[in-house]
N, C-alpha and C positions, 0 to 999 in steps of 0.2 A: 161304789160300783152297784146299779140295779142290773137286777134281769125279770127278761118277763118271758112266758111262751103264751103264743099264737095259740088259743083254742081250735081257733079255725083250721089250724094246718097240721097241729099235733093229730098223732095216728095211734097214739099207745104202744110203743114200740118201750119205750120204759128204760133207753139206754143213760135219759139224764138223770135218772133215779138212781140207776144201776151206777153210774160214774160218780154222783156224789149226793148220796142221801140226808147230807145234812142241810143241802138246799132244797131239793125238790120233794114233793111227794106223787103219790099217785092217785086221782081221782075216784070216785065209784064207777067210772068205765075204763081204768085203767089211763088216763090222759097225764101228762106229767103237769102239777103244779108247781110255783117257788111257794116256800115257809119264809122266808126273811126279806123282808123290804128292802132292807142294804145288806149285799154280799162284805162278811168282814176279810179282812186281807186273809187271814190262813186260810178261805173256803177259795178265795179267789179262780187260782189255778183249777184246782175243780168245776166249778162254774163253768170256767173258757171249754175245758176238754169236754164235760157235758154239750156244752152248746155245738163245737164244732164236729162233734158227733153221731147230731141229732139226723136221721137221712133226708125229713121234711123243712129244715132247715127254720125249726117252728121259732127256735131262743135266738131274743135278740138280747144284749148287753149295751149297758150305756154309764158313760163314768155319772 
């Protein structure tokens, strides 16, 4: 599983941080990044709630 978020649409709202910190981080303007190239199975679920959380709709997921 990758994910990736949209620079362009991310808003810093910080809830895929908030949902699962062992993927994301957060930039020096507060923007959410991924830390891990492949999401490993136990983060997975994480990941998905992050992303469908996001209000910008910024994270996309890809197998």
């Amino acid at each position: 599983m990758r994910i990736e978020v949209d620079p362009d649409r991310c808003e810093g709202h910080a809830r895929c941080w908030d949902i699962s910190p062992g993927v994301f981080e957060l930039d020096e303007q507060g923007h959410g990044t991924v830390i891990l190239s492949e999401i490993p199975a136990e983060l997975a679920e994480q990941a998905a709630d992050a992303a469908r959380n996001c209000p910008e709709r910024a994270i996309t997921i890809s197998d």
